[in-house]
NUGU-255187 format. One record per atom (N, C-alpha, C): residue in one letter; z, x, y. Coordinates in steps of 0.05 Angstrom, whole numbers, padded with zeros to 5 digits, always signed. Last residue first. Layout:
REM residues N
AZXY/...
REM end
This chain:
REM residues 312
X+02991+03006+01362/X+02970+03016+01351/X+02984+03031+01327/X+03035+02946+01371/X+03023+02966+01381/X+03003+02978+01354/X+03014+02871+01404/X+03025+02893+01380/X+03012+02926+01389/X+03031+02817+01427/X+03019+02840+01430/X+03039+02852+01411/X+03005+02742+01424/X+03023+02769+01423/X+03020+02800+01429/X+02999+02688+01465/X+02994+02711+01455/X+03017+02725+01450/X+03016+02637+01479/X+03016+02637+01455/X+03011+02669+01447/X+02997+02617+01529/X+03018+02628+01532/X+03033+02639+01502/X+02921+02626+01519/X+02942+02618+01533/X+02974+02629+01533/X+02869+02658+01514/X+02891+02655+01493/X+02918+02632+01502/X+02844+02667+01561/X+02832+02660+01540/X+02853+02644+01527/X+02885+02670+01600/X+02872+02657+01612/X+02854+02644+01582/X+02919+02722+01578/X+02928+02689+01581/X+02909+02670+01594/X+02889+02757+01579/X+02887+02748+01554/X+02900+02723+01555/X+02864+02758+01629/X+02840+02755+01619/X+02859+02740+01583/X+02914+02795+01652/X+02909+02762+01659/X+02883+02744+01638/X+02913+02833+01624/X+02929+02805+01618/X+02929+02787+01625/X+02873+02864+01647/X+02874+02847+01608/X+02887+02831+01610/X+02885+02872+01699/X+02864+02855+01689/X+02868+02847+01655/X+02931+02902+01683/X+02935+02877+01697/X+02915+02862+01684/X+02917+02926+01613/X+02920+02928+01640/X+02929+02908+01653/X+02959+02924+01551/X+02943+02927+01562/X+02946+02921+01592/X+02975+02934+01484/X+02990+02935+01517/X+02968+02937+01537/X+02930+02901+01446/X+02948+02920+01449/X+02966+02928+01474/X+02942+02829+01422/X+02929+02852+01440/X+02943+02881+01441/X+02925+02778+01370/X+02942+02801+01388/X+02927+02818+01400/X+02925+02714+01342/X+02911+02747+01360/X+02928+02758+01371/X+02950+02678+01329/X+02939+02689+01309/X+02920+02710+01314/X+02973+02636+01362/X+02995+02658+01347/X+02984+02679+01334/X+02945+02596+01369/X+02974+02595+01350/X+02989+02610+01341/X+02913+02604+01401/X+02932+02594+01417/X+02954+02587+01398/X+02874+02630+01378/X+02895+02651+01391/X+02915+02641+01400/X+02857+02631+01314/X+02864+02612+01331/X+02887+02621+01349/X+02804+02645+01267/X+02824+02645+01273/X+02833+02632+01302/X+02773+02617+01212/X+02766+02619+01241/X+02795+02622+01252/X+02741+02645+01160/X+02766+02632+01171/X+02768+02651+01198/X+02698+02663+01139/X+02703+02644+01136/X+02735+02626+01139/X+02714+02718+01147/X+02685+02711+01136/X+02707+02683+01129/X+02741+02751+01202/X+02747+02744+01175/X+02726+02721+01169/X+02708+02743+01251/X+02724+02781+01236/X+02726+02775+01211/X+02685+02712+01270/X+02676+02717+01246/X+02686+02738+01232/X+02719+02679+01314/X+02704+02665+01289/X+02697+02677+01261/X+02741+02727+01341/X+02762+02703+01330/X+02752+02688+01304/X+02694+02746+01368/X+02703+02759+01348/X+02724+02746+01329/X+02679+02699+01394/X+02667+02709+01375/X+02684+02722+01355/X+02715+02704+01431/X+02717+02676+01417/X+02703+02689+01395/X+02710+02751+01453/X+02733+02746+01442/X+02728+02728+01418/X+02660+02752+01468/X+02662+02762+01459/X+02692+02763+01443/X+02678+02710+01517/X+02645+02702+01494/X+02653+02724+01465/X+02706+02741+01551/X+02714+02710+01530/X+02697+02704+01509/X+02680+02775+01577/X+02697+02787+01556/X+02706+02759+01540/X+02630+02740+01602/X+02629+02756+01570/X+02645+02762+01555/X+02643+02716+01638/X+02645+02699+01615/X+02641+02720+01596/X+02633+02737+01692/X+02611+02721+01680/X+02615+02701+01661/X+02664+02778+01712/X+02669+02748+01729/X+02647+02726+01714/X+02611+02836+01710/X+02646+02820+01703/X+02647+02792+01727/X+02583+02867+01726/X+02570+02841+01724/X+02601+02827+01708/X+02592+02913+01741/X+02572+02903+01763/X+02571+02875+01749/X+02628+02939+01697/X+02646+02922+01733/X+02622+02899+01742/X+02618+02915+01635/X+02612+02929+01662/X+02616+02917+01685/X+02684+02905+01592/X+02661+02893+01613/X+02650+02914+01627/X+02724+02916+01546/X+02706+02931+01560/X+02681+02915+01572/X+02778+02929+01496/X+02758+02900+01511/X+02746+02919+01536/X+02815+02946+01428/X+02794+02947+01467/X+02785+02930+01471/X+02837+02911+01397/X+02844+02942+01408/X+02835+02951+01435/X+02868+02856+01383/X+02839+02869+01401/X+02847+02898+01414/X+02878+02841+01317/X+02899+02846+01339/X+02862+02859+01358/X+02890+02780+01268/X+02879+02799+01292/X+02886+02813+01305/X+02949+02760+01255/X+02923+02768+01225/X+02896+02788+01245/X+03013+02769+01247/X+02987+02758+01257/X+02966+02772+01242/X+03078+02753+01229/X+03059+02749+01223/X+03029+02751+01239/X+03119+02788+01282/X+03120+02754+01269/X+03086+02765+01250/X+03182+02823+01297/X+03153+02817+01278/X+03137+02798+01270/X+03226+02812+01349/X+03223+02798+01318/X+03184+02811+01318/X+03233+02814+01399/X+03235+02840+01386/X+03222+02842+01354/X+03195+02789+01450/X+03213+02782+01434/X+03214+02814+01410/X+03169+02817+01510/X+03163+02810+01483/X+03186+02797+01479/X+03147+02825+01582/X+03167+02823+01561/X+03156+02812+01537/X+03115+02835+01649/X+03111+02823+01611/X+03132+02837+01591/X+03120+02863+01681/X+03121+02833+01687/X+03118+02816+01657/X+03107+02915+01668/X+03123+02911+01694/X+03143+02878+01694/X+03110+02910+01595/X+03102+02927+01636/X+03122+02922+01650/X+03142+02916+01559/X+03121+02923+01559/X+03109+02932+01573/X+03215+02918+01534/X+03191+02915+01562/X+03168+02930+01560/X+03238+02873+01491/X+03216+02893+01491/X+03200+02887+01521/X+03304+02844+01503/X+03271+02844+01499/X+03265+02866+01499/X+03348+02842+01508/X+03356+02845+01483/X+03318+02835+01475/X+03359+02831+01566/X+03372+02858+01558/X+03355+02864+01529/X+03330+02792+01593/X+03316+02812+01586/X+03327+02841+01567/X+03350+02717+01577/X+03361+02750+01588/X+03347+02778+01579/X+03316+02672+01593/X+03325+02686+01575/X+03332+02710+01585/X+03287+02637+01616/X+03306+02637+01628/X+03324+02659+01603/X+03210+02634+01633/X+03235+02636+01614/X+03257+02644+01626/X+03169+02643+01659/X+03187+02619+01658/X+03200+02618+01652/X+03133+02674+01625/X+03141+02688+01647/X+03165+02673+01670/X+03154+02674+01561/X+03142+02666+01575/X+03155+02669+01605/X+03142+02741+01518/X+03167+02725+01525/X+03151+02707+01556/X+03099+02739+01458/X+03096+02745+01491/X+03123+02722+01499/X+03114+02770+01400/X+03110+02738+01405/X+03120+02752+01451/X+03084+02820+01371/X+03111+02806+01373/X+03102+02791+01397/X+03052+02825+01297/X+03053+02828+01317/X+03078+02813+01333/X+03027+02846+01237/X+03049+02839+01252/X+03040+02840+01280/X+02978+02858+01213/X+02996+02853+01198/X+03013+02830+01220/X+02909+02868+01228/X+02928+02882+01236/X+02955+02855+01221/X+02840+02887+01233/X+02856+02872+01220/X+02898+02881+01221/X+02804+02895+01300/X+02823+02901+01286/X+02845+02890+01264/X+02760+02901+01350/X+02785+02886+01338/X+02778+02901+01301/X+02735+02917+01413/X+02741+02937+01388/X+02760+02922+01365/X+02683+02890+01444/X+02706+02892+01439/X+02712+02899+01414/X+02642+02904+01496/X+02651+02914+01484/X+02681+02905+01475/X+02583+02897+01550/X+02610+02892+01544/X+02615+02904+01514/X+02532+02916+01554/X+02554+02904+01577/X+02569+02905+01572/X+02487+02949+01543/X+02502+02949+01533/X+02522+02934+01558/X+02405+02918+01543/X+02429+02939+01564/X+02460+02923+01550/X+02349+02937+01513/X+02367+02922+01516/X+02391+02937+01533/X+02283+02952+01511/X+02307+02957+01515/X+02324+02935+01519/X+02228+02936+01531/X+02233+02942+01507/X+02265+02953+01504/X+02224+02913+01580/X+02210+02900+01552/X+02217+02906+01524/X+02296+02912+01606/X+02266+02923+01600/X+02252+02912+01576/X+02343+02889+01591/X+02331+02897+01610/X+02308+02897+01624/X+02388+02828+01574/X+02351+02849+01562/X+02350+02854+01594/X+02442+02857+01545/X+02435+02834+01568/X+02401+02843+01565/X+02492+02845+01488/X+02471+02858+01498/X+02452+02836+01517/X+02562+02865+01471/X+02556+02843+01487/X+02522+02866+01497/X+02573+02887+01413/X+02572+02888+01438/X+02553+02861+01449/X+02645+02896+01371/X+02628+02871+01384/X+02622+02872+01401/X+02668+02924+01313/X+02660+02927+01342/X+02644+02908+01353/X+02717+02929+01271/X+02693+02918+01275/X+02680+02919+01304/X+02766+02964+01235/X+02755+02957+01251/X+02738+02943+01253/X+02787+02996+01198/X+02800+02968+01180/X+02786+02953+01223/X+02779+03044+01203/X+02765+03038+01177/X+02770+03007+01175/X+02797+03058+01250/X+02769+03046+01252/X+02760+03044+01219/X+02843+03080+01235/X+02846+03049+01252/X+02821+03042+01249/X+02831+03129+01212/X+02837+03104+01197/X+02846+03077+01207/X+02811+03154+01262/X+02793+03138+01240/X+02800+03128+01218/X+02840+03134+01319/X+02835+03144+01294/X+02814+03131+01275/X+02808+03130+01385/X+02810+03114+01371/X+02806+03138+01338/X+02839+03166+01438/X+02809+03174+01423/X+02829+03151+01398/X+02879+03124+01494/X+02875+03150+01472/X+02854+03145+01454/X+02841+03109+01552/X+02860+03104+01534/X+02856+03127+01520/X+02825+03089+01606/X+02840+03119+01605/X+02856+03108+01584/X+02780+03058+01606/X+02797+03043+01612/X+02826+03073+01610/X+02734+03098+01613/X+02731+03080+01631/X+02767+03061+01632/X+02749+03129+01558/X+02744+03139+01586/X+02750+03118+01613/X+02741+03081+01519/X+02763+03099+01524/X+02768+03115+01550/X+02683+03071+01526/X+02701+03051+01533/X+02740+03071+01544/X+02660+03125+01519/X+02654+03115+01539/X+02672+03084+01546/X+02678+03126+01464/X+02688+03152+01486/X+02680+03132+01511/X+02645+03083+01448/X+02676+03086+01448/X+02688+03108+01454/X+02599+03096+01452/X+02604+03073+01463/X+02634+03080+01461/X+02604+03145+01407/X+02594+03151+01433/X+02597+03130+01451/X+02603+03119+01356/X+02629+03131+01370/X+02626+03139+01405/X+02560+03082+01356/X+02588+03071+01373/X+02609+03087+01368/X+02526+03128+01354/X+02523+03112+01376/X+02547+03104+01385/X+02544+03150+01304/X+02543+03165+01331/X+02537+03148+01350/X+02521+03095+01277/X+02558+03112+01273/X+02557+03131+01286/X+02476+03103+01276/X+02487+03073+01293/X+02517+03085+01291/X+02458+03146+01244/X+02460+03146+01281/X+02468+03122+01290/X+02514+03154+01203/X+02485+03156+01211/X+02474+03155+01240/X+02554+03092+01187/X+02553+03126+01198/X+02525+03127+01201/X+02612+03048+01197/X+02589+03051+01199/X+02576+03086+01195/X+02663+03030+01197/X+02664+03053+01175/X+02625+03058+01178/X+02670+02984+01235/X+02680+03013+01248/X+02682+03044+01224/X+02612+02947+01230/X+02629+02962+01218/X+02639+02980+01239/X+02591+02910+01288/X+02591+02939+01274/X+02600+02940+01260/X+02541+02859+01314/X+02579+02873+01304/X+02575+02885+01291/X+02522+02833+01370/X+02522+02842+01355/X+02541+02853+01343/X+02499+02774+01418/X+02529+02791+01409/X+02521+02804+01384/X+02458+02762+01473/X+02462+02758+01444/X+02487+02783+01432/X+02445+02723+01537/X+02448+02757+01517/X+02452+02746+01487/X+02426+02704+01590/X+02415+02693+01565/X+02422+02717+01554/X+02447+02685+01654/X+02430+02702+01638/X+02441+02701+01611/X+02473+02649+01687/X+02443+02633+01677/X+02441+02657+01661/X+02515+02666+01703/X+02498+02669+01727/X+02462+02660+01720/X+02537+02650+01666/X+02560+02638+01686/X+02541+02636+01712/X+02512+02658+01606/X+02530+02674+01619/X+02526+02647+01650/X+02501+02644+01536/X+02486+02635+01560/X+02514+02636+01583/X+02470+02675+01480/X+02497+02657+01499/X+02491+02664+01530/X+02428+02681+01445/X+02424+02652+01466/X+02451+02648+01477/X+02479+02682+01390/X+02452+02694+01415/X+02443+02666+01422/X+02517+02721+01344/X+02510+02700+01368/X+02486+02704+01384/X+02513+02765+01307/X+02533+02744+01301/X+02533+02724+01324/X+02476+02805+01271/X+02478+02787+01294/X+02488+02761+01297/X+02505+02855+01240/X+02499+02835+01244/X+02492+02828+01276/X+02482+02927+01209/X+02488+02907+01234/X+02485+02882+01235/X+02460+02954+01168/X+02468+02929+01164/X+02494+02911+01190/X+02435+02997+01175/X+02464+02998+01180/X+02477+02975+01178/X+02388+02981+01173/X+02389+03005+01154/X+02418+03000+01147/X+02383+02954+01216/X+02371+02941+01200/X+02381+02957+01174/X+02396+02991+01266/X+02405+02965+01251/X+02416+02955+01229/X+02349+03025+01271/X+02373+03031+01243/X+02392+03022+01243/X+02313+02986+01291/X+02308+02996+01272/X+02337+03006+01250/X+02347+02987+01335/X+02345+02966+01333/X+02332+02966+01297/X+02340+03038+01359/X+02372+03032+01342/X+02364+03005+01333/X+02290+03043+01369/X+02302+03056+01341/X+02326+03055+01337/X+02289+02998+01419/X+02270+02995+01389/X+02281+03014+01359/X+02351+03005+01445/X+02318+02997+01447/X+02314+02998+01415/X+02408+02999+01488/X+02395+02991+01457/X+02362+02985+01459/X+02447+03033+01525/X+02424+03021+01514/X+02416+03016+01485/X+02492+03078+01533/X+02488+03043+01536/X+02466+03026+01541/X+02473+03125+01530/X+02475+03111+01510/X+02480+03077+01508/X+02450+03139+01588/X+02437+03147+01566/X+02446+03133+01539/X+02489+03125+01626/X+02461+03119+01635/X+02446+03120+01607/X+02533+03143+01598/X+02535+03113+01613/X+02512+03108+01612/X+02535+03192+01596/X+02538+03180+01572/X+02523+03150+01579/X+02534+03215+01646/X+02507+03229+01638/X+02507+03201+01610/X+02586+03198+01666/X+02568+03186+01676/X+02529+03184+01664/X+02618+03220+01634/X+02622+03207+01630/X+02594+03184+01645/X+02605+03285+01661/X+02595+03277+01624/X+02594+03239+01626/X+02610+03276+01710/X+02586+03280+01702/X+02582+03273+01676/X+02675+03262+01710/X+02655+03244+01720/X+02626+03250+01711/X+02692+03305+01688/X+02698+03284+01669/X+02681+03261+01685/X+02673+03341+01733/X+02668+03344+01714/X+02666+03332+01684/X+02721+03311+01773/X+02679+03319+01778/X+02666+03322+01749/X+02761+03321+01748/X+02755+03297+01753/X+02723+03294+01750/X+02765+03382+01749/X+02773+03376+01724/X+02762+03344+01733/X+02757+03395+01813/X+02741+03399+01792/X+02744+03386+01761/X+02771+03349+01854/X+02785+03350+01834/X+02765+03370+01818/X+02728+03336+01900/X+02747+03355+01910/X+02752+03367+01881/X+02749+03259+01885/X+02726+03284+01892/X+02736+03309+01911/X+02765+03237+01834/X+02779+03240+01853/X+02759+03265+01865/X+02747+03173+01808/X+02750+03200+01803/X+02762+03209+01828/X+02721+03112+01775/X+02743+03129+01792/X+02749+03154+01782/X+02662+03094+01738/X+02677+03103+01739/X+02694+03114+01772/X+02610+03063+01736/X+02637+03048+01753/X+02661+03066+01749/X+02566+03086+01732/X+02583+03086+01713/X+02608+03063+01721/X+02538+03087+01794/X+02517+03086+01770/X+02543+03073+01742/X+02570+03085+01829/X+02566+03060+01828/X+02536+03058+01803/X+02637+03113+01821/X+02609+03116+01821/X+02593+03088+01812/X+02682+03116+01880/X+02677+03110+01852/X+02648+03097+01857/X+02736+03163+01898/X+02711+03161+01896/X+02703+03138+01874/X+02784+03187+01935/X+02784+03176+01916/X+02753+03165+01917/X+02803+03212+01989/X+02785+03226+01960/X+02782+03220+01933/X+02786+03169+02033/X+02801+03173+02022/X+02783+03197+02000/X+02792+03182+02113/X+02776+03178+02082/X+02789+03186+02060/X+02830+03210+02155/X+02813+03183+02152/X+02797+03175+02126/X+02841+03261+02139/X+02862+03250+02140/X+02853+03213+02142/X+02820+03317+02116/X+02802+03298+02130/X+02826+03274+02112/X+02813+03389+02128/X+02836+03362+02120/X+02824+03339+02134/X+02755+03423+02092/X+02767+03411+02121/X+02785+03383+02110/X+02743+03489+02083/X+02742+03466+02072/X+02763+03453+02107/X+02704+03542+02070/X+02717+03523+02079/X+02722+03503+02084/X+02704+03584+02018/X+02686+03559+02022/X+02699+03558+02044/X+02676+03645+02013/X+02698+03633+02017/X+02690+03611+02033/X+02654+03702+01964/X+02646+03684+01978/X+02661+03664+01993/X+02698+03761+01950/X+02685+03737+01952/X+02683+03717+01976/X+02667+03828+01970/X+02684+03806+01982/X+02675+03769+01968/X+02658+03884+01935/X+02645+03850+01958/X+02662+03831+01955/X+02685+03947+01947/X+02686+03917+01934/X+02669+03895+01950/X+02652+03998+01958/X+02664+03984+01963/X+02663+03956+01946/X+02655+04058+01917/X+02638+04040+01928/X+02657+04015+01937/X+02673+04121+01935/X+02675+04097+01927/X+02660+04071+01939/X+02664+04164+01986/X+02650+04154+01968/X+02652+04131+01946/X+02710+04162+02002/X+02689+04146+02023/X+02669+04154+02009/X+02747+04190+01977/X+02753+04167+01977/X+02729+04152+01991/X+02718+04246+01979/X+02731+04233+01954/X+02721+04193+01952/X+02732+04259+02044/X+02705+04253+02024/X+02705+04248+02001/X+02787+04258+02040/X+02774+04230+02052/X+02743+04229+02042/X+02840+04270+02008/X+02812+04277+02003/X+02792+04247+02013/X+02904+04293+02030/X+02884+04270+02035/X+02847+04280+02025/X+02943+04333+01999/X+02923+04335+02022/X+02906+04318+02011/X+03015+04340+01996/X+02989+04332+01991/X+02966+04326+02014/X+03046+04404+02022/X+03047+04381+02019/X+03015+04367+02011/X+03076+04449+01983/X+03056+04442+01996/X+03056+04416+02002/X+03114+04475+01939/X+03120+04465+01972/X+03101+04454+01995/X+03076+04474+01895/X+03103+04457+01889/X+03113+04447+01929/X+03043+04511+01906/X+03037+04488+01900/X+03056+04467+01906/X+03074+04556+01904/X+03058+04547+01940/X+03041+04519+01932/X+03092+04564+01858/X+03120+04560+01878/X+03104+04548+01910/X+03046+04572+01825/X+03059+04545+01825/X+03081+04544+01850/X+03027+04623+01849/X+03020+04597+01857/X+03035+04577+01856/X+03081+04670+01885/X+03066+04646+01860/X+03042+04626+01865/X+03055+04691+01945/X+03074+04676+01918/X+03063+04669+01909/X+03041+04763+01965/X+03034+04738+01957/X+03056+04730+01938/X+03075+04797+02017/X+03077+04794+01986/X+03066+04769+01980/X+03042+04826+02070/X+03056+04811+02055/X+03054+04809+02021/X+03041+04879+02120/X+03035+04878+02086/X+03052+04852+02076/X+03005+04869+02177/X+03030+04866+02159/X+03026+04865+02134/X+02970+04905+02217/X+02967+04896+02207/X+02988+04895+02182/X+02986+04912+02283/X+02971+04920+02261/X+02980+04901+02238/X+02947+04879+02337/X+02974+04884+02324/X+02966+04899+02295/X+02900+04897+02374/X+02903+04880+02353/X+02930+04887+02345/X+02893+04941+02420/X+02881+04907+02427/X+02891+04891+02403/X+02949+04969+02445/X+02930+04969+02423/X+02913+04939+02427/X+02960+05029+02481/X+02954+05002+02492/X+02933+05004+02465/X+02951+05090+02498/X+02985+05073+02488/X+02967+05050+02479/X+02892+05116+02485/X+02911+05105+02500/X+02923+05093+02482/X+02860+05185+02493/X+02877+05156+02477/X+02896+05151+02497/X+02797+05201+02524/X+02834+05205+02525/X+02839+05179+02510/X+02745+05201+02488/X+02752+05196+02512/X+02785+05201+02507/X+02727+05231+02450/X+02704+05230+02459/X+02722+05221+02490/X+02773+05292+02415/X+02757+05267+02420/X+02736+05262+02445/X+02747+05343+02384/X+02758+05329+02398/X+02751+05300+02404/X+02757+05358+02313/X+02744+05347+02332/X+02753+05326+02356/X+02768+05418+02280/X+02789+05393+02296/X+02755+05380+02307/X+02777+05446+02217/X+02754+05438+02239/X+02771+05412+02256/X+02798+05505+02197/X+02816+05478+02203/X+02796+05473+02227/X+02801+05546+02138/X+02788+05538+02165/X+02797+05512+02170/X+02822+05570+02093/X+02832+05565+02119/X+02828+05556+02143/X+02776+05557+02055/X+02817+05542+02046/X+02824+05543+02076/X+02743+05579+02074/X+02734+05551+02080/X+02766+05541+02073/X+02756+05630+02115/X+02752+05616+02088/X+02749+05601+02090/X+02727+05646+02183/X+02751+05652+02157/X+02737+05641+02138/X+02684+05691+02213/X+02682+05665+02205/X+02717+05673+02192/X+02663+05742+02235/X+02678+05725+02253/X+02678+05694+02240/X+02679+05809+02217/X+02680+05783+02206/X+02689+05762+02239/X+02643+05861+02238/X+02660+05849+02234/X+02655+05822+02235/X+02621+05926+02202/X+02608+05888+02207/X+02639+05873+02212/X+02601+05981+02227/X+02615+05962+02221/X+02621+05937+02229/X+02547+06023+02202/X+02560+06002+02222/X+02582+05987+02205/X+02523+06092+02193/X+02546+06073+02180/X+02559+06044+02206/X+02475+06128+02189/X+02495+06119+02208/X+02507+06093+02198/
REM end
């Protein structure tokens, strides 16, 4: 008996599987869909961008410290003029460049203006004279005058270059050449300190010198047009006259000036600069270099109205 099979499948080319859905679609979308854009360039989204602040960058840098900041106060009652009563030097406090020409000049003062036992020793080497002693000062004290070559060397020739920064300083002159100090002599005035030390007071720097010009008297009725003005109050004559001394420096310590030394030391130096001719200020035969109020009065007081002054 023969059955017949009927087909209830198709082909798999024709079969079409739907699956329904689970709930009815709806119109209504929750997201917009989604736009196809065209990326740009970089450089063209570089170029229109604007710069962006990198604050974690920058707040890692370390910070700067701040300098230290004095303050200072306008003090309209006191003056800033200062003066030291170890050196006698004037300075101006506040001034760094002053403070600083005050320490060296003051560290020199305490430390070289002495004479003890090993300069006293290379003296003797340096053929130092002692050209007075036992002179006897205004307040009873008893010193003795010594004199240098200004061609001296070795450590008595560091000493009185070192006395002569310290005169130069104190009176604000220019550093003494060393072909002025070849035709020099130096003359210090020494007071006894200590048992074994001596203390430097005074100082005068002279000088064999040619010419010098004749001091116009402050009496004089002569017309200033056709003088040499020197200061304020002192006039020359123009003429060169002959002189045979001239005193480059002169140098007292303040604490004991008014005694007689810078005179002691003049007169001295007058007697022996030249070995056996005594020279004579009131004839004409010393000169000074331009010097302060105080010098001038000190040189007409020694010398009288006879002085000259010459330059360096």
């Amino acid at each position: 008996m023969a059955f017949k099979v009927q087909r209830t499948y198709t082909s798999k080319r024709h079969r079409k599987h739907v699956v329904p859905p689970s709930s009815p679609i709806s119109t209504l979308s929750s997201s917009p869909p989604p736009v196809t854009t065209r990326k740009r360039p970089l450089q063209d989204a570089d170029a229109d961008a604007a710069p962006v602040k990198r604050l974690k960058k920058d707040a890692r840098k370390p910070q700067e410290k701040q300098k230290a900041l004095t303050q200072l106060h306008f003090c309209i009652d006191q003056s800033t003029l200062r003066q030291c009563p170890k050196c006698d030097l004037s300075y101006t406090k506040g001034a760094p460049e002053d403070e600083s020409l005050h320490r060296a000049h003051c560290m020199r003062v305490q430390r070289d203006m002495e004479w003890g036992r090993e300069a006293e020793r290379e003296a003797t080497k340096a053929r130092v004279d002692e050209v007075a002693n036992n002179v006897v000062l205004k307040n009873g004290q008893k010193g003795r005058i010594i004199c240098i070559r200004g061609t001296v060397g070795g450590k008595i020739g560091a000493k009185l270059s070192t006395i002569l920064k310290i005169v130069n300083t104190a009176l604000s002159s220019p550093p003494i050449e060393s072909k002025m100090l070849q035709v020099s002599k130096a003359y210090l005035f020494l007071l006894p300190s200590t048992s074994n030390k001596e203390k430097i007071v005074g100082c005068v720097l002279a000088q064999r010198i040619s010419s010098a010009m004749a001091i116009v008297s402050p009496d004089a009725t002569t017309s200033t047009d056709d003088l040499v003005h020197v200061d304020t109050s002192l006039f020359c004559q123009p003429e060169q006259l002959p002189t045979a001394l001239g005193i480059a420096r002169i140098f007292v310590t303040k604490s004991i000036r008014r005694q007689g030394i810078a005179s002691q030391l003049l007169s001295t130096a007058a007697k022996s600069f030249i070995e056996g001719c005594e020279l004579d200020a009131s004839k004409g035969q010393v000169a000074f270099t331009q010097t302060t109020g105080e010098g001038l009065a000190l040189m007409r007081r020694w010398g009288g109205n006879e002085m000259r002054i010459y330059e360096e």
